[in-house]
PyMOL Python script that loads the backbone (N, CA, C, O; Angstrom):
from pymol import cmd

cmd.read_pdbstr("""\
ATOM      1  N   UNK A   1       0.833  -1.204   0.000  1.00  0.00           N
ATOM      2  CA  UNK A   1       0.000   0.000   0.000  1.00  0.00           C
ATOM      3  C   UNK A   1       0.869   1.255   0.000  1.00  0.00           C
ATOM      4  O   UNK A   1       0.562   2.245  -0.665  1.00  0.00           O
ATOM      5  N   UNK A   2       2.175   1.177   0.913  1.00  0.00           N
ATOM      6  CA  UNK A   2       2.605   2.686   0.993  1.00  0.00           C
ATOM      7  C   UNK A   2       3.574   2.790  -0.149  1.00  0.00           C
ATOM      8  O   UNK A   2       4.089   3.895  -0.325  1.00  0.00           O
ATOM      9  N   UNK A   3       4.051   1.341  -1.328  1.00  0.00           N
ATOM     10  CA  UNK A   3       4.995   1.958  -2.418  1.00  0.00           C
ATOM     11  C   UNK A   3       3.969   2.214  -3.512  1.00  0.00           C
ATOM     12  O   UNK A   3       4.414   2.509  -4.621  1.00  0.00           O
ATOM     13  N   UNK A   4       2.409   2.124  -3.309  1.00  0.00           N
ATOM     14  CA  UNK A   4       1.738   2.303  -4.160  1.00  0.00           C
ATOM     15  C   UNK A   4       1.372   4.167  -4.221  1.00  0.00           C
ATOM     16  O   UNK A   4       1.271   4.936  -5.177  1.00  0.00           O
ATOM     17  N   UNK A   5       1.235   4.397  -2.544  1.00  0.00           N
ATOM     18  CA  UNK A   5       0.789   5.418  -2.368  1.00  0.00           C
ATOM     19  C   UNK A   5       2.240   6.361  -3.270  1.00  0.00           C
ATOM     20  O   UNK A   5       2.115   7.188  -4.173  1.00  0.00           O
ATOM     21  N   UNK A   6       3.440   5.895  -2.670  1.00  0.00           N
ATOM     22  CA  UNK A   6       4.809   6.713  -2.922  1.00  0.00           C
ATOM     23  C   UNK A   6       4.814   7.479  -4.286  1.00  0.00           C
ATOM     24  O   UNK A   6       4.878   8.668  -4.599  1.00  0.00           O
ATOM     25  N   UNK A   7       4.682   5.799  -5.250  1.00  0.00           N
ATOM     26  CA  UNK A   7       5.053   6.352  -6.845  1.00  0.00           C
ATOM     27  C   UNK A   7       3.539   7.157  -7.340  1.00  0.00           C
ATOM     28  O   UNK A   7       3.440   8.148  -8.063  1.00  0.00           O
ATOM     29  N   UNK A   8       2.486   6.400  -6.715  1.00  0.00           N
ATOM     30  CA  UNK A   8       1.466   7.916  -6.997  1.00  0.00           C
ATOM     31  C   UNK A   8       1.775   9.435  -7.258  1.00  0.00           C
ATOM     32  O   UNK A   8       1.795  10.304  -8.130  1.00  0.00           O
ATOM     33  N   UNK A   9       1.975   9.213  -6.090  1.00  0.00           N
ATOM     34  CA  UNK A   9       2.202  10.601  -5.297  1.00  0.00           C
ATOM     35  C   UNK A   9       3.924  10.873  -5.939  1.00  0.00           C
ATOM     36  O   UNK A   9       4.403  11.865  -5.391  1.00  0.00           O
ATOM     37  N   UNK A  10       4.564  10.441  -6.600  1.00  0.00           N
ATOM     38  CA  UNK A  10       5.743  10.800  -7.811  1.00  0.00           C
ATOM     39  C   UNK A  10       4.872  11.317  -8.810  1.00  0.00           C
ATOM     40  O   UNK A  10       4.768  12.537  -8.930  1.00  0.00           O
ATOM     41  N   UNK A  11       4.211  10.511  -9.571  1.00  0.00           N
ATOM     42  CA  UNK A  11       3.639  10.622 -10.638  1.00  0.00           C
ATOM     43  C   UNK A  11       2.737  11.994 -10.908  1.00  0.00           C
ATOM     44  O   UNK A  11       2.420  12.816 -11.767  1.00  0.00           O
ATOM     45  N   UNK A  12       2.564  11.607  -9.497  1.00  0.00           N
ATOM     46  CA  UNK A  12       1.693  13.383  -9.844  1.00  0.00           C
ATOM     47  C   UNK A  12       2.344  14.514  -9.320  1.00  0.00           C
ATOM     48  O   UNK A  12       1.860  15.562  -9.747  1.00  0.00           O
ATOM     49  N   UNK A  13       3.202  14.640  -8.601  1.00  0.00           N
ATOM     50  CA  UNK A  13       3.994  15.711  -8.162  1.00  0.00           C
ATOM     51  C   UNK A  13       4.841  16.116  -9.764  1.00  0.00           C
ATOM     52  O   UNK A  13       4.918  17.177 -10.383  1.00  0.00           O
ATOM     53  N   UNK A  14       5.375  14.768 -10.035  1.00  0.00           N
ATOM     54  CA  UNK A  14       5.788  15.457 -11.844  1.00  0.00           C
ATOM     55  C   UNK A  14       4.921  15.895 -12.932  1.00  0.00           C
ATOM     56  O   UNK A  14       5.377  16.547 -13.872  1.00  0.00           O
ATOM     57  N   UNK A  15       3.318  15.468 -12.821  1.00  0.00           N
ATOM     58  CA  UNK A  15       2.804  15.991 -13.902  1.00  0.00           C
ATOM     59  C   UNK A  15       2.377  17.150 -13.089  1.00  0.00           C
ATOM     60  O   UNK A  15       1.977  18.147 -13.691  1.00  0.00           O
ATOM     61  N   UNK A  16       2.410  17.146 -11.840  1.00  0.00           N
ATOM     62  CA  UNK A  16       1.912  18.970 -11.965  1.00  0.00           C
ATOM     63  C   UNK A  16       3.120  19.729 -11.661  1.00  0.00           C
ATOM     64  O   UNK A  16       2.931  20.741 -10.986  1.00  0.00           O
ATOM     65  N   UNK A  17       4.492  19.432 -12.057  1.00  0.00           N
ATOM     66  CA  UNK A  17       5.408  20.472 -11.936  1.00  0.00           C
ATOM     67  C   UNK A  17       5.793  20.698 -13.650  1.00  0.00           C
ATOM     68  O   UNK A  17       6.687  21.429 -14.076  1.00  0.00           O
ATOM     69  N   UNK A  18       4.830  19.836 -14.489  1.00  0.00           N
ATOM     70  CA  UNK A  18       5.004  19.751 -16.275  1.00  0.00           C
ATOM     71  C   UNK A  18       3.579  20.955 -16.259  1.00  0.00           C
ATOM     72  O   UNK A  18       3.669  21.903 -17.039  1.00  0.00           O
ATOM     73  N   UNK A  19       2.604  20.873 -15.560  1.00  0.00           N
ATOM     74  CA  UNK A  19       1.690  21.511 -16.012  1.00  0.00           C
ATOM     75  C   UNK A  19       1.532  22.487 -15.677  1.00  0.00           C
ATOM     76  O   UNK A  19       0.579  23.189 -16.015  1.00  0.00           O
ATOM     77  N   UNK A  20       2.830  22.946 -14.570  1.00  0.00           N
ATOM     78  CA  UNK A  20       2.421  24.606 -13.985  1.00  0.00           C
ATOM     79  C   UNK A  20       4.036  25.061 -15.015  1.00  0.00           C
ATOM     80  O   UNK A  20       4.486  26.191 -14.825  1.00  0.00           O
ATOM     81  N   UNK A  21       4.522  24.445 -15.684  1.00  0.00           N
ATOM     82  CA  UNK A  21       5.967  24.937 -16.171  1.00  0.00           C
ATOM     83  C   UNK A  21       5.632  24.970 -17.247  1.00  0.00           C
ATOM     84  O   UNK A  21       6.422  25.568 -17.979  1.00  0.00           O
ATOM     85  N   UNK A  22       4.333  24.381 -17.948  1.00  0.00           N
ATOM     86  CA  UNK A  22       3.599  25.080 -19.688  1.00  0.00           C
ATOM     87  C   UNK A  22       2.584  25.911 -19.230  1.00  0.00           C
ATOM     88  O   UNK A  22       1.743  26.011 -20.123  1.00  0.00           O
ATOM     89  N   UNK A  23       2.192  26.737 -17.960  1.00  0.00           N
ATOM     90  CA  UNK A  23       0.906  27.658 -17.995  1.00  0.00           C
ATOM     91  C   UNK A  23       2.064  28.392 -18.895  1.00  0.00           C
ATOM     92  O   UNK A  23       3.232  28.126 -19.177  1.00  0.00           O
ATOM     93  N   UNK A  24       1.080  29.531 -19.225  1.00  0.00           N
ATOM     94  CA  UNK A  24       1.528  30.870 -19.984  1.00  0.00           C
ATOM     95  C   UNK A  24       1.643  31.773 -19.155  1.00  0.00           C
ATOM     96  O   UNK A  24       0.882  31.912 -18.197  1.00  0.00           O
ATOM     97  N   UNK A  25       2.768  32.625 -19.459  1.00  0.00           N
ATOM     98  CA  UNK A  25       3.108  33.275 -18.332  1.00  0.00           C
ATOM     99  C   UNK A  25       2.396  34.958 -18.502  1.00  0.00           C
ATOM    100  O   UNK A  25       1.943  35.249 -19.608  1.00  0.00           O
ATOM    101  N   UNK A  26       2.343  35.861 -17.522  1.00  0.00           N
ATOM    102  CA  UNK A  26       1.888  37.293 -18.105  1.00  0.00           C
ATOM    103  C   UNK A  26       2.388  38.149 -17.234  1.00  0.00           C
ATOM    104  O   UNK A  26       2.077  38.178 -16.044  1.00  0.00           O
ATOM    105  N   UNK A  27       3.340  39.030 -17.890  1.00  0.00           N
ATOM    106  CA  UNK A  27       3.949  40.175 -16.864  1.00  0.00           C
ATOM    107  C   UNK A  27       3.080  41.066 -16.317  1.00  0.00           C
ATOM    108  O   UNK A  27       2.087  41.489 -16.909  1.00  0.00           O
ATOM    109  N   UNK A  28       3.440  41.402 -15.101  1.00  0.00           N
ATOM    110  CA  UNK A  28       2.262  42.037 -14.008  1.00  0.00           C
ATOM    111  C   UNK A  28       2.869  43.505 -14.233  1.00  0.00           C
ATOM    112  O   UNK A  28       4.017  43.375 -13.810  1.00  0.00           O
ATOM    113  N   UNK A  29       2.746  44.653 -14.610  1.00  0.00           N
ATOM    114  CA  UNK A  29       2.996  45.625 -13.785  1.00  0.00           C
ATOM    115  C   UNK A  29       1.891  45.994 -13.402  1.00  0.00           C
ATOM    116  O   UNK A  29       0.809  45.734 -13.928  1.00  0.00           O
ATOM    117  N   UNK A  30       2.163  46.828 -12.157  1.00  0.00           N
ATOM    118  CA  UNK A  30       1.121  47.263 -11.272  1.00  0.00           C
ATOM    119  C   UNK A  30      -0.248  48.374 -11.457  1.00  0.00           C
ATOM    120  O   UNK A  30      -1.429  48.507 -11.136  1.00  0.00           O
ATOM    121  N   UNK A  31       0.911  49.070 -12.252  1.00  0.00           N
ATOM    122  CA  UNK A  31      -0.123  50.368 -12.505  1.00  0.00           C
ATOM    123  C   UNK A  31      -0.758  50.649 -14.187  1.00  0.00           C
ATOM    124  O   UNK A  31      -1.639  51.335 -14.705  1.00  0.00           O
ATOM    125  N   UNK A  32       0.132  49.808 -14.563  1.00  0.00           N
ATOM    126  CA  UNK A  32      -1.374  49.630 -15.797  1.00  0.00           C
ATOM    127  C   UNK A  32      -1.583  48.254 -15.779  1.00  0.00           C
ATOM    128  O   UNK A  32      -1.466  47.782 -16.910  1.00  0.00           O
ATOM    129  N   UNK A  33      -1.866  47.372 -14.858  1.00  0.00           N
ATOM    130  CA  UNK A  33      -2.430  45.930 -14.927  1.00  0.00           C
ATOM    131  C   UNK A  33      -4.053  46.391 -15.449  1.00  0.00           C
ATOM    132  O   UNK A  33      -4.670  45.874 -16.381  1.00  0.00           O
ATOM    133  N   UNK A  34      -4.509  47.472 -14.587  1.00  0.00           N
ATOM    134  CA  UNK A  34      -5.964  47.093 -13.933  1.00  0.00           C
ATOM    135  C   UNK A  34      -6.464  47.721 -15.250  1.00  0.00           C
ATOM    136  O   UNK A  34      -7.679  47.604 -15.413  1.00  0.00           O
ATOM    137  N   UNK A  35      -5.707  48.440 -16.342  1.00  0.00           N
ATOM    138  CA  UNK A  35      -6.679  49.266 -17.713  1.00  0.00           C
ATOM    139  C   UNK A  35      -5.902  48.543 -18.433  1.00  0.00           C
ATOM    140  O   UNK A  35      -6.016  49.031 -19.557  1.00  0.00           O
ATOM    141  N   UNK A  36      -5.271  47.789 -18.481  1.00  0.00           N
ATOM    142  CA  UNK A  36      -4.406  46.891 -19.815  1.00  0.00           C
ATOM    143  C   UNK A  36      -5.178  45.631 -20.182  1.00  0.00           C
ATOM    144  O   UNK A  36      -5.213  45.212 -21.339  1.00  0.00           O
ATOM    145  N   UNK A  37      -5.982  44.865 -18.858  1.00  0.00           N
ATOM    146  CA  UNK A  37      -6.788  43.595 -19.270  1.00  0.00           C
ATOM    147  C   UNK A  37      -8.217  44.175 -20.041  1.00  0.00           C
ATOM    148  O   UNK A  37      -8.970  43.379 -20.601  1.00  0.00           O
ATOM    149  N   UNK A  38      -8.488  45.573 -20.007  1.00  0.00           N
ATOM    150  CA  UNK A  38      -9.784  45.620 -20.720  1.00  0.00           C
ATOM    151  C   UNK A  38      -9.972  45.401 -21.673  1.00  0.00           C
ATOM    152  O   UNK A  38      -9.502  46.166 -22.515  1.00  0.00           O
ATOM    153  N   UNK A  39     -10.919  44.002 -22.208  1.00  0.00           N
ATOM    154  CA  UNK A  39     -11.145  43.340 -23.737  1.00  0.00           C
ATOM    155  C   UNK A  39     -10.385  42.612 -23.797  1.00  0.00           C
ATOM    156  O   UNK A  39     -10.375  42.076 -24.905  1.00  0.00           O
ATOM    157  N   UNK A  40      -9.363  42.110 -22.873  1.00  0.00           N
ATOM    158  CA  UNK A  40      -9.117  40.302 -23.086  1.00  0.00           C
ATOM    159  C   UNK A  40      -9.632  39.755 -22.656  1.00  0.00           C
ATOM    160  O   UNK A  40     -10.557  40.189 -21.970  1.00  0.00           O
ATOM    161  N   UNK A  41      -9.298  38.042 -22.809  1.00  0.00           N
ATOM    162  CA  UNK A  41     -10.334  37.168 -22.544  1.00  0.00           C
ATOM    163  C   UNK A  41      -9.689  36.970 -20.727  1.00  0.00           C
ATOM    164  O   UNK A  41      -8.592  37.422 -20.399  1.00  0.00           O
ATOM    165  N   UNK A  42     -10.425  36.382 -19.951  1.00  0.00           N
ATOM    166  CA  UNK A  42      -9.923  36.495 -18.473  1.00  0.00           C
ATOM    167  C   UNK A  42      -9.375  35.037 -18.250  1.00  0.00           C
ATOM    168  O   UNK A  42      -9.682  34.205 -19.103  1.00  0.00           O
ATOM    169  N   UNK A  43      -8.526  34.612 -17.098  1.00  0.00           N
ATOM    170  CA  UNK A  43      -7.777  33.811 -17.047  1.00  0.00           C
ATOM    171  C   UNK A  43      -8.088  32.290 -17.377  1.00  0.00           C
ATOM    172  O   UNK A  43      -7.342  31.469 -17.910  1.00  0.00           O
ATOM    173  N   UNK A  44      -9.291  32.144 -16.953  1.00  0.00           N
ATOM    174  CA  UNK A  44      -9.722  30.667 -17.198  1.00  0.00           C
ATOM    175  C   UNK A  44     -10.097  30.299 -18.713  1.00  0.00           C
ATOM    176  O   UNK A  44      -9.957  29.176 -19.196  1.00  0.00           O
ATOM    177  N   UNK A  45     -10.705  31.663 -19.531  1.00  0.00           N
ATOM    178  CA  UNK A  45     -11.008  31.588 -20.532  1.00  0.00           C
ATOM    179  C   UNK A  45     -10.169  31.029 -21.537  1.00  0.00           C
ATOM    180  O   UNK A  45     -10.615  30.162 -22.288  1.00  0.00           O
ATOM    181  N   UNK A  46      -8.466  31.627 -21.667  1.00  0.00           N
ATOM    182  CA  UNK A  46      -7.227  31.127 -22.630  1.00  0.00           C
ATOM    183  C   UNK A  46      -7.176  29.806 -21.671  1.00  0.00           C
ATOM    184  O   UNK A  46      -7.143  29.772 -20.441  1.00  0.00           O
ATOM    185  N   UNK A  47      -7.181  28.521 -22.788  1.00  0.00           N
ATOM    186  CA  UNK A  47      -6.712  27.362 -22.065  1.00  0.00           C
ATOM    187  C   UNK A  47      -7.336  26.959 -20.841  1.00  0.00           C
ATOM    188  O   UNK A  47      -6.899  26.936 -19.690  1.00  0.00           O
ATOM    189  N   UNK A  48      -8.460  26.642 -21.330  1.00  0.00           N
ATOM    190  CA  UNK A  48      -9.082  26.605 -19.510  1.00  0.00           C
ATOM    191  C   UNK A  48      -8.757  24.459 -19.352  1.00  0.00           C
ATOM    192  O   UNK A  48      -8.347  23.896 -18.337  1.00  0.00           O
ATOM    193  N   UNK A  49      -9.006  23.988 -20.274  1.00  0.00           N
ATOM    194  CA  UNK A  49      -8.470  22.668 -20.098  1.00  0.00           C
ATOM    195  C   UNK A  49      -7.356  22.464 -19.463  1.00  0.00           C
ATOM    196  O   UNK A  49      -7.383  21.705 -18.495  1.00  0.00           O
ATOM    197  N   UNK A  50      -6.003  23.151 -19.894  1.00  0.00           N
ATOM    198  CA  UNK A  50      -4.913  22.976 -18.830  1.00  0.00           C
ATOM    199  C   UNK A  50      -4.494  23.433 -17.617  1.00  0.00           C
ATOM    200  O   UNK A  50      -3.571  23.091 -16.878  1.00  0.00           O
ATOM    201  N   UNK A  51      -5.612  24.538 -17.522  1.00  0.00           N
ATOM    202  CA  UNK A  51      -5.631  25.454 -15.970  1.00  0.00           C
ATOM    203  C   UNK A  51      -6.901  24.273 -15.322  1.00  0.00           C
ATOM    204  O   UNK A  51      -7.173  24.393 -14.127  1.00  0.00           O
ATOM    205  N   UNK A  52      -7.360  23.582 -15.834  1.00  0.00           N
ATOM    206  CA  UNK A  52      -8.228  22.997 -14.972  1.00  0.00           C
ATOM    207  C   UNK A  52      -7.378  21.570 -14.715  1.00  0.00           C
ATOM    208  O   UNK A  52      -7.198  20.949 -13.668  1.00  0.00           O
ATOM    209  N   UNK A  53      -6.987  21.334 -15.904  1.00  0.00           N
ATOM    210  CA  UNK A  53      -6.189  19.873 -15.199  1.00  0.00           C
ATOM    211  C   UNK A  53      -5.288  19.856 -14.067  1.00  0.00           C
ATOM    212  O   UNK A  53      -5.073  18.969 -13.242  1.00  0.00           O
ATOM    213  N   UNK A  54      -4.668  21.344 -14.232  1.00  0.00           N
ATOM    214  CA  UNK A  54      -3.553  21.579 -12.882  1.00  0.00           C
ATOM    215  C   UNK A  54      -4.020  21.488 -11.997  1.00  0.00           C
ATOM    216  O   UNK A  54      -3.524  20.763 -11.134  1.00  0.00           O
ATOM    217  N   UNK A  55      -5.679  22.452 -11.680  1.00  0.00           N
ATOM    218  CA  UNK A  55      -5.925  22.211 -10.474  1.00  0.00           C
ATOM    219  C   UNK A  55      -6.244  21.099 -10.428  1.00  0.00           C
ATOM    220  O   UNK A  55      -5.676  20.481  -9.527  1.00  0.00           O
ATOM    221  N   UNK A  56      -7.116  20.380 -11.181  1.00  0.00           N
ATOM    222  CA  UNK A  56      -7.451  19.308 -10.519  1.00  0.00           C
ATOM    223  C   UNK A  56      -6.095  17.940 -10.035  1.00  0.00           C
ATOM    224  O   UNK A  56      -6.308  17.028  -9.236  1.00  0.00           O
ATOM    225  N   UNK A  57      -5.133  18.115 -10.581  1.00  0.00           N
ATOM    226  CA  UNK A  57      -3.812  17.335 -10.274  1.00  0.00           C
ATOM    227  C   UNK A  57      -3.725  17.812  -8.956  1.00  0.00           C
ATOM    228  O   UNK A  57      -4.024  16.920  -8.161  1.00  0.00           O
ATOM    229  N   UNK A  58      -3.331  19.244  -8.232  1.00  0.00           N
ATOM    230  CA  UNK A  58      -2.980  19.605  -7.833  1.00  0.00           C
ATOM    231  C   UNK A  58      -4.119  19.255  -6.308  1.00  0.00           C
ATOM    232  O   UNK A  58      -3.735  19.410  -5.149  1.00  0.00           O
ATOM    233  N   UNK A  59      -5.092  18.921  -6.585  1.00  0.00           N
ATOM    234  CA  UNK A  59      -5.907  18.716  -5.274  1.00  0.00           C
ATOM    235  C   UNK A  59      -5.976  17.258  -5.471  1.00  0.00           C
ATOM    236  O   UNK A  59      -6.629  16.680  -4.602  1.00  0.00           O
ATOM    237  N   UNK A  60      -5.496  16.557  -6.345  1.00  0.00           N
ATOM    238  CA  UNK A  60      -5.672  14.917  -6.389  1.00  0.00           C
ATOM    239  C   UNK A  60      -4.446  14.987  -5.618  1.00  0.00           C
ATOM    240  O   UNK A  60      -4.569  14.325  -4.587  1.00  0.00           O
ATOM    241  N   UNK A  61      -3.070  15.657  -5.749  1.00  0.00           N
ATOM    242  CA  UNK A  61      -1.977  15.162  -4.945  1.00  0.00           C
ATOM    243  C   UNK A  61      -2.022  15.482  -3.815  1.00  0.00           C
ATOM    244  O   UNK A  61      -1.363  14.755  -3.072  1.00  0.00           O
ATOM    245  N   UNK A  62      -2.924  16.896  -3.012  1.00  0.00           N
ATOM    246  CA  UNK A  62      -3.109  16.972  -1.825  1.00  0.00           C
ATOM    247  C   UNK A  62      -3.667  16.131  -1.262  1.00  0.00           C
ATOM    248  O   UNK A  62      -3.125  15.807  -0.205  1.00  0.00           O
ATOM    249  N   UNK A  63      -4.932  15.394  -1.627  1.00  0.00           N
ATOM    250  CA  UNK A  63      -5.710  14.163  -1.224  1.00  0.00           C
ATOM    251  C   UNK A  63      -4.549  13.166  -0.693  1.00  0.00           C
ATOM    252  O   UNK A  63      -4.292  12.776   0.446  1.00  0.00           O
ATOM    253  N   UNK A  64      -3.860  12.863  -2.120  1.00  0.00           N
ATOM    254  CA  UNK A  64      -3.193  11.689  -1.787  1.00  0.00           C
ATOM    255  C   UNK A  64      -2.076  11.677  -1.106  1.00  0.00           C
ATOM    256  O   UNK A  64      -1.351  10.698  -0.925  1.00  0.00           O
ATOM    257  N   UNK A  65      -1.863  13.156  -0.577  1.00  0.00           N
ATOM    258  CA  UNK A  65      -0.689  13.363   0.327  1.00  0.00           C
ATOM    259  C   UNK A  65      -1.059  13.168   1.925  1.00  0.00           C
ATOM    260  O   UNK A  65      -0.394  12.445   2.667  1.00  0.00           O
ATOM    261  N   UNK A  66      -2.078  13.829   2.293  1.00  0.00           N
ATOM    262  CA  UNK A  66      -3.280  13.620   3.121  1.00  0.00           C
ATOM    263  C   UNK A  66      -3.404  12.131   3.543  1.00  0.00           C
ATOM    264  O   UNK A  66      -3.031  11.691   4.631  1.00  0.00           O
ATOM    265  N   UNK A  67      -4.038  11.332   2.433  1.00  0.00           N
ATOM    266  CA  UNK A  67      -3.746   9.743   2.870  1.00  0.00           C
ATOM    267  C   UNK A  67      -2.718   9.404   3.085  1.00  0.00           C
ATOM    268  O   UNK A  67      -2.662   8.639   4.048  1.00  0.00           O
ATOM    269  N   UNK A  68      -1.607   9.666   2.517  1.00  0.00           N
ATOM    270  CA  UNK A  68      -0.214   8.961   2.802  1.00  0.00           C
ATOM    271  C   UNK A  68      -0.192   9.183   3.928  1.00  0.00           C
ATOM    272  O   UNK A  68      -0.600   8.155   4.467  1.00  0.00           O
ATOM    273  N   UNK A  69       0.146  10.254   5.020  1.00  0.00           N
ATOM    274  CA  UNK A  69       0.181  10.448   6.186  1.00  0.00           C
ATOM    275  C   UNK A  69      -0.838  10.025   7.601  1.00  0.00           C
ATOM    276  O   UNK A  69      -0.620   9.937   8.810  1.00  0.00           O
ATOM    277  N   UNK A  70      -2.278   9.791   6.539  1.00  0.00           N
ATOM    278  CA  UNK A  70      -2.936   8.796   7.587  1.00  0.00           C
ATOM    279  C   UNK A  70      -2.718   7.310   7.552  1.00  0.00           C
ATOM    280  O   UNK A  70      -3.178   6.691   8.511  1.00  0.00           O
ATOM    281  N   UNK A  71      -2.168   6.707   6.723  1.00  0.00           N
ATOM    282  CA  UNK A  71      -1.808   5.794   6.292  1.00  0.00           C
ATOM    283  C   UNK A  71      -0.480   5.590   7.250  1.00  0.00           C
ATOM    284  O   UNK A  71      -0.446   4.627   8.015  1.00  0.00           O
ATOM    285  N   UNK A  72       0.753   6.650   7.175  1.00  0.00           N
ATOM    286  CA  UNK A  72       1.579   6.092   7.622  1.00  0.00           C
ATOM    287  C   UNK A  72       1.367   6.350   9.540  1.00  0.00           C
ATOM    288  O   UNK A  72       2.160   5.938  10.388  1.00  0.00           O
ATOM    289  N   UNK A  73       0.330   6.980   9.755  1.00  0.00           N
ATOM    290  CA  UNK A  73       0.557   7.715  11.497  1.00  0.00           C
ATOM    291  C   UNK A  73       0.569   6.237  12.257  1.00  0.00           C
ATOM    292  O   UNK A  73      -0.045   5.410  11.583  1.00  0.00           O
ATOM    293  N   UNK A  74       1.007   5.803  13.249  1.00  0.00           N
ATOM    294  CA  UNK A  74       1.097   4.689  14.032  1.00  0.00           C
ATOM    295  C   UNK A  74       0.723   5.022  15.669  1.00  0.00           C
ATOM    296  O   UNK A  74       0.757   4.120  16.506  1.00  0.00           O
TER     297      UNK A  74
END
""", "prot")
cmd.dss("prot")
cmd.show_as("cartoon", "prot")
cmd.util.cbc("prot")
cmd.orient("prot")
């Protein structure tokens, strides 16, 4: 059970360090952020398939990080 939990919990720690290292990136400045986004599309909109797979990776590995540790408490 716990080398099952281990390489899981590999497997997904690498696909979500592949899927936050292809988001697209967007330079912030501060003082024209807030009149520069008017009439683009908003964040979820570009690519919302791979912003959703991250999160959802990203709360499947908390889960399964979560179990690992109830799993291993004695």
């Amino acid at each position: 059970m716990m080398l099952v939990l281990m390489v899981l919990a590999l497997i997904l720690s690498v696909a979500l360090i592949v899927l936050v290292t292809i988001q697209p990136r967007q330079t912030q400045i501060f003082s024209t952020d807030a009149t520069s986004n008017i009439g683009k599309p908003s964040y979820w909109s570009s690519q919302p398939i791979r912003k959703f797979l991250t999160l959802a990776i990203s709360i499947a590995l908390f889960i399964l990080l979560l179990m690992f540790m109830i799993v291993s408490y004695k």
